[in-house]
C-alpha positions as CSV (number, residue, x, y, z in Angstrom):
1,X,33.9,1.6,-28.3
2,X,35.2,3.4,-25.2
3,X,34.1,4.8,-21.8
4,X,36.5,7.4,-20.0
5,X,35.5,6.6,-16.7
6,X,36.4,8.8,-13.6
7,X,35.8,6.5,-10.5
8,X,37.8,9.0,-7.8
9,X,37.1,7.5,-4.8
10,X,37.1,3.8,-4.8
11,X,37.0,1.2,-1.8
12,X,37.7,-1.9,-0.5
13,X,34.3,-3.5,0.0
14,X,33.6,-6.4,2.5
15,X,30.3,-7.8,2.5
16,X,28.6,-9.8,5.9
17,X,26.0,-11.7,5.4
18,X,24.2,-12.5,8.8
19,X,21.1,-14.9,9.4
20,X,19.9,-12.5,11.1
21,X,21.7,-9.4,12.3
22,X,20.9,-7.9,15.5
23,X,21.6,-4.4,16.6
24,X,23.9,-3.5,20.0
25,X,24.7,-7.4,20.5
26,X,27.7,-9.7,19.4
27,X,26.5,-11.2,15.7
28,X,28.5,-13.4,13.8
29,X,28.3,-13.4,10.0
30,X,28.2,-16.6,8.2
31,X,29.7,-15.2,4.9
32,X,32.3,-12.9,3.7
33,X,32.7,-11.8,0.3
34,X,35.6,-9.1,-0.3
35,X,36.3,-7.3,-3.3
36,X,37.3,-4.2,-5.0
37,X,34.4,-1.5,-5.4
38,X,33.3,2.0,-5.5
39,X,31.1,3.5,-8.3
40,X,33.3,3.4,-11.0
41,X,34.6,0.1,-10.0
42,X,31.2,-0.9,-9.9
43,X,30.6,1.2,-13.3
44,X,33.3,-1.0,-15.3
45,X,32.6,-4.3,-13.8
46,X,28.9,-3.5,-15.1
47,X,30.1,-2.2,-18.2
48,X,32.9,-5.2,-18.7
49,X,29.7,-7.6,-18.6
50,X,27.2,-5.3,-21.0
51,X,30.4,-5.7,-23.6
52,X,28.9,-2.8,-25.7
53,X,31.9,-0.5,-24.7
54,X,35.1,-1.3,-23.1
55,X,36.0,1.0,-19.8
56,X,39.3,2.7,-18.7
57,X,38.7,3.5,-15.3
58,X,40.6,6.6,-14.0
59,X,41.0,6.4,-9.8
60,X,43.3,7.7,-6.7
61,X,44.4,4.8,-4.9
62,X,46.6,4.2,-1.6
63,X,48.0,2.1,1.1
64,X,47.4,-1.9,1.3
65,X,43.4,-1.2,0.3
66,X,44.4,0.5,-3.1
67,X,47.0,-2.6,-3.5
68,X,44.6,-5.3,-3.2
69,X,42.4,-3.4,-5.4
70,X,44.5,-2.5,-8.5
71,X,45.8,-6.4,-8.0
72,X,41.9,-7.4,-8.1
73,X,41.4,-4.9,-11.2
74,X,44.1,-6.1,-13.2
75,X,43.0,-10.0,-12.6
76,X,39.7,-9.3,-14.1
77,X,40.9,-7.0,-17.0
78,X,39.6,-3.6,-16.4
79,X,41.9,-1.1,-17.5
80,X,42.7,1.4,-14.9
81,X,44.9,4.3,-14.7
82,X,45.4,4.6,-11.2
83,X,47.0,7.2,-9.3
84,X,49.0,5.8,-5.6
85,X,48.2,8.5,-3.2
86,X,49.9,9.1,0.1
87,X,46.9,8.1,1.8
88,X,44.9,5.1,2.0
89,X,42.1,3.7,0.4
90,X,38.9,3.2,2.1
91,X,36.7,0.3,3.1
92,X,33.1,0.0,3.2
93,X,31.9,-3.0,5.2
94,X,27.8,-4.0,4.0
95,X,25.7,-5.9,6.7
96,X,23.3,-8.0,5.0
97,X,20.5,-10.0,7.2
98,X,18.7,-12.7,5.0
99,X,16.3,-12.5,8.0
100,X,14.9,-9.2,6.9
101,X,16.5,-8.2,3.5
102,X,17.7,-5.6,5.3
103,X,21.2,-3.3,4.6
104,X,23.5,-1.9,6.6
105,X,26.5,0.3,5.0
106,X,29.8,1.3,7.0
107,X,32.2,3.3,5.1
108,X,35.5,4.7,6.2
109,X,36.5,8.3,5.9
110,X,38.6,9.1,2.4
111,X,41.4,11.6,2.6
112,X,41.8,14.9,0.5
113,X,44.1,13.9,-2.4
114,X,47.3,16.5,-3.4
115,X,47.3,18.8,-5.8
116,X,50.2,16.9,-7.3
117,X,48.0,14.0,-7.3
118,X,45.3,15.7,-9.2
119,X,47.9,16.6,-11.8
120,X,48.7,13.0,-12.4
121,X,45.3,11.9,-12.9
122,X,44.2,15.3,-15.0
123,X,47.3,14.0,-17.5
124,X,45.8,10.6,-17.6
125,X,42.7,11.7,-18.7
126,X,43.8,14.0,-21.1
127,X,45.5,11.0,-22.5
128,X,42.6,8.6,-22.3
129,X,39.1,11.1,-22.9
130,X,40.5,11.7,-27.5
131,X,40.1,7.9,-27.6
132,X,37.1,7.4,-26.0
133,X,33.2,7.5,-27.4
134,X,31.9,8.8,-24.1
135,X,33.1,9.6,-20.4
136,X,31.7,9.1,-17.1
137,X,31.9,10.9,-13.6
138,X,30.7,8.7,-11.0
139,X,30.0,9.5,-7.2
140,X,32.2,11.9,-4.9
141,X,35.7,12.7,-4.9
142,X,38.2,11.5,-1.8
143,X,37.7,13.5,1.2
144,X,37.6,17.5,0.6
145,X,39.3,17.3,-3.0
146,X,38.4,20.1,-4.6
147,X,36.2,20.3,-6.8
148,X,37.8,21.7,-10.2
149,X,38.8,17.9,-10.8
150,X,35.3,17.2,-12.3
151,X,35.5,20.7,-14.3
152,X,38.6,19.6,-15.9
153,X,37.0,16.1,-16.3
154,X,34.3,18.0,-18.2
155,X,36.3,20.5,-20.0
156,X,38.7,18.0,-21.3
157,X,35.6,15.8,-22.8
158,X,34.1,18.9,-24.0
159,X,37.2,19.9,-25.8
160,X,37.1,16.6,-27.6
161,X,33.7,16.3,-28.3
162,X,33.0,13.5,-25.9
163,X,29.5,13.3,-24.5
164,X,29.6,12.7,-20.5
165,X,27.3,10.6,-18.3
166,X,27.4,12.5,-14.5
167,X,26.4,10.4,-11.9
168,X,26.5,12.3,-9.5
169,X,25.1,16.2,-7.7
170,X,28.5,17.0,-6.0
171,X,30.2,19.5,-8.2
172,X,27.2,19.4,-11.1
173,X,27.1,23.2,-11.5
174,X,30.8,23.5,-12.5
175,X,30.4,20.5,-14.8
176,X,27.4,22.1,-16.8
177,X,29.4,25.4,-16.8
178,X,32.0,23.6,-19.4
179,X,29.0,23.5,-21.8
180,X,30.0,19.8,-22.1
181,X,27.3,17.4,-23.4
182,X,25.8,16.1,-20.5
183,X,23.5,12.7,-19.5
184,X,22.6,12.9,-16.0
185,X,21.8,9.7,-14.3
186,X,20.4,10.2,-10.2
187,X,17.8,9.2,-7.9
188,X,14.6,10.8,-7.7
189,X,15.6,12.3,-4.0
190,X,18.8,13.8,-5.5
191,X,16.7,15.4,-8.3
192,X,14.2,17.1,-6.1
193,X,17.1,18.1,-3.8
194,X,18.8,19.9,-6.5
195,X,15.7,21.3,-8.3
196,X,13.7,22.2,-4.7
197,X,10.8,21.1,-7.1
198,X,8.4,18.3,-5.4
199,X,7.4,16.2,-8.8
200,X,9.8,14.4,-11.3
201,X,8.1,16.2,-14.4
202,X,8.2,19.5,-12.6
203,X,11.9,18.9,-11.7
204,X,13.1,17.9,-15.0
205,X,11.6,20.8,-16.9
206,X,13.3,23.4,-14.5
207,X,16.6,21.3,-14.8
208,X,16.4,21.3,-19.1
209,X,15.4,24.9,-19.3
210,X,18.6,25.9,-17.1
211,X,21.2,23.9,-19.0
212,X,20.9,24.0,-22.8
213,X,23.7,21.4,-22.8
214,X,21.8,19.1,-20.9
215,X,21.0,16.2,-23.3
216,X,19.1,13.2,-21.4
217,X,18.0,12.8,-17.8
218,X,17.6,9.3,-16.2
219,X,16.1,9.2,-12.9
220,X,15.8,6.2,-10.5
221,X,13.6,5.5,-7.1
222,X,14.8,2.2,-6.0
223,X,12.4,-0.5,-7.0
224,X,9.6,2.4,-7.5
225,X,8.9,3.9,-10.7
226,X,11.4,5.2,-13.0
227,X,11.7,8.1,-15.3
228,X,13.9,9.6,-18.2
229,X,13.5,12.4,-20.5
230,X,15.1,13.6,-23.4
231,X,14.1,16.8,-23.1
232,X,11.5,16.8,-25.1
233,X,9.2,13.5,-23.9
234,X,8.8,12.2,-20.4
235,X,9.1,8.2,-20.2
236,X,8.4,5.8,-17.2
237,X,9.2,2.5,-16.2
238,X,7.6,0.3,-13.7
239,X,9.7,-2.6,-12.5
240,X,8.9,-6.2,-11.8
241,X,8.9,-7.3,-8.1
242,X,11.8,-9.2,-7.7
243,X,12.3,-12.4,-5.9
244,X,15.4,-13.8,-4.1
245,X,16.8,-10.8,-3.8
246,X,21.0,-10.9,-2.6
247,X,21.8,-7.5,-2.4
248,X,20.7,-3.6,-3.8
249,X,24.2,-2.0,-3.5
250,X,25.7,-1.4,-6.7
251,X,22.7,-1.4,-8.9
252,X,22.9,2.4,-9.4
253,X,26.4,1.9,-11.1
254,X,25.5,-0.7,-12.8
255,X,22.0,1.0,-14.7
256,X,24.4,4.1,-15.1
257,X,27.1,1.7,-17.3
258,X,24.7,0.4,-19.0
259,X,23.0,3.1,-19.8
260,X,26.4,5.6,-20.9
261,X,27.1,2.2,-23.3
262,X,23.6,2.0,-24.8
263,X,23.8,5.4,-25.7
264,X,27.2,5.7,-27.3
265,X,25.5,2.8,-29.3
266,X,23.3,5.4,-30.6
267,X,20.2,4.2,-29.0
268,X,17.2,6.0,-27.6
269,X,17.3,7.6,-24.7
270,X,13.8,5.4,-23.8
271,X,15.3,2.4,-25.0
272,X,19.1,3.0,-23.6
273,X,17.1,3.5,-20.0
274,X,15.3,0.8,-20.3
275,X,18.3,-2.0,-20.5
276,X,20.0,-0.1,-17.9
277,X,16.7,-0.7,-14.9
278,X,16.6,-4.1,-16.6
279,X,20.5,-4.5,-16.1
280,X,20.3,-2.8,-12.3
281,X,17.7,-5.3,-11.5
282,X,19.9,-8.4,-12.3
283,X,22.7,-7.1,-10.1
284,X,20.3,-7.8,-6.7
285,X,19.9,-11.6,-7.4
286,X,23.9,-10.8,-7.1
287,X,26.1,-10.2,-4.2
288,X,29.0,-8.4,-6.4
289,X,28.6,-4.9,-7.0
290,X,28.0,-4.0,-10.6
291,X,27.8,-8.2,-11.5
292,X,25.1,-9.4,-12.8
293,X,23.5,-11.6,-15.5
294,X,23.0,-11.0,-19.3
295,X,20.7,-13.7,-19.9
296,X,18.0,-12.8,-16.1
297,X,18.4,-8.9,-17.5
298,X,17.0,-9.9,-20.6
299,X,14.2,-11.6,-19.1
300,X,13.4,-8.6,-16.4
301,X,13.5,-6.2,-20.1
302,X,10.0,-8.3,-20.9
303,X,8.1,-7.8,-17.6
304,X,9.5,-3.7,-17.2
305,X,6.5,-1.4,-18.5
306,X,7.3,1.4,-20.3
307,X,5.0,4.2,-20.7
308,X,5.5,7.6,-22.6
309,X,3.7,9.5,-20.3
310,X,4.1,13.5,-22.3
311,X,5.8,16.2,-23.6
312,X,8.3,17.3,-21.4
């Protein structure tokens, strides 16, 4: 199996680990881990390790950044399709402090991409989506690139009959209007945000009832509960407490790979969900985005709760 994966706006990610870091004074990190990231990056390295579906990540990439990161992609065998742009790639420095398990995130701006640019990665996915058992949007597009690149995202899987897993609330509208099949996978603040309804049950009733081709909704809070729905029964997940954790970033992408492969498998949505919180939960005992452990995901799957809670 396949995942069509559009990853738009990747970055160069350097990670600082500090004993303890220390805000307004001089702190010197005792650790530096570099490597290439962004959502979709961080989808396929997920997906690469679930080995249920094999991704082909489609990306705009520029300037030394997007060099060092095709070079990293192609060392670890993800398949990309990658588009050079005339502007460069960003970078996202993390600030860890073991001291507090605290996060800090820096991310440099991203740069509109051309429309010529857009054309070249619209023909690779019209190339890539036909051979594919599912697609996936994940997080925001470079800069203020307009928005018709996830419609034509959408409307090219739609035209082949290719589910899609969204992650993401920028340009969701335009992607539902394709009347593609459509799994969306947020957090619980985007869902209330795009709803304006204050409850998760509430929120994913308003959000079925307005888009028929809305199939499954996964919704995460962090290390709070979780929820999904397939439209028709609410489930929730309560999560272990987890001990030495690393770090949190990337454990979005890497529940949202693992779900998208789980259910091109043809599981559940409950069950699909439920590898994917166990899956996101493995990648904090990890500093790599989207890297985690098979065999510590299996054994957070035993101690997650899962509750069918009602009709939705």
């Amino acid at each position: 199996m396949k995942i069509a994966v559009l990853g738009a706006n990747p970055a160069w990610q350097k990670t600082l680990a500090f004993e303890k870091f220390v805000p307004g004074r001089v702190n010197r990190a005792n650790k530096l881990t570099e490597f290439a990231s962004g959502k979709g990056i961080n989808f396929c390295r997920a997906s690469q390790i679930c080995g249920v579906a094999e991704p082909v990540l489609l990306q705009f990439t520029g300037g030394e950044n997007g060099r060092r990161l095709n070079a990293m992609l192609d060392s670890i065998g993800i398949a990309h399709n990658s588009v050079m742009t005339e502007t460069p790639t960003r970078c996202c420095i993390t600030i860890l402090s073991e001291h507090d398990q605290s996060t800090t995130e820096c991310i440099e701006p991203s740069f509109a991409v051309s429309d010529k640019e857009i054309s070249e990665l619209i023909s690779y996915a019209e190339k890539v989506i036909p051979e594919c058992d599912i697609s996936a949007v994940c997080g925001s597009l470079p800069g203020k690139t307009t928005l018709d690149v996830y419609a034509k995202f959408a409307g090219i899987s739609h035209a082949n009959s290719v589910p899609m897993l969204v992650d993401s609330v920028n340009g969701l509208d335009c992607m539902f209007d394709t009347k593609c099949s459509i799994h969306l996978k947020i957090n619980k603040d985007e869902l209330l945000q795009i709803t304006g309804v204050q409850n998760v049950s509430d929120a994913l009733k308003k959000l079925f009832s307005k888009h028929s081709n809305l199939v499954s909704a996964a919704i995460t809070d962090g290390a709070d509960k979780a929820f999904a729905s397939d439209g028709k029964t609410l489930f929730s997940y309560t999560l272990p407490a987890l001990k030495n954790i690393v770090s949190t970033l990337g454990c979005g992408d890497t529940a949202s790979a693992v779900y998208a492969s789980f259910l091109a498998k043809g599981l559940p949505v409950e069950q699909a969900f439920l590898k994917a919180l166990a899956a996101a939960s493995a990648n904090c005992l990890t500093p790599i985005c989207g890297e985690y452990s098979p065999a510590a995901a299996g054994d957070i799957e035993k101690q997650i709760l899962s509750t069918t809670l009602c009709p939705l």
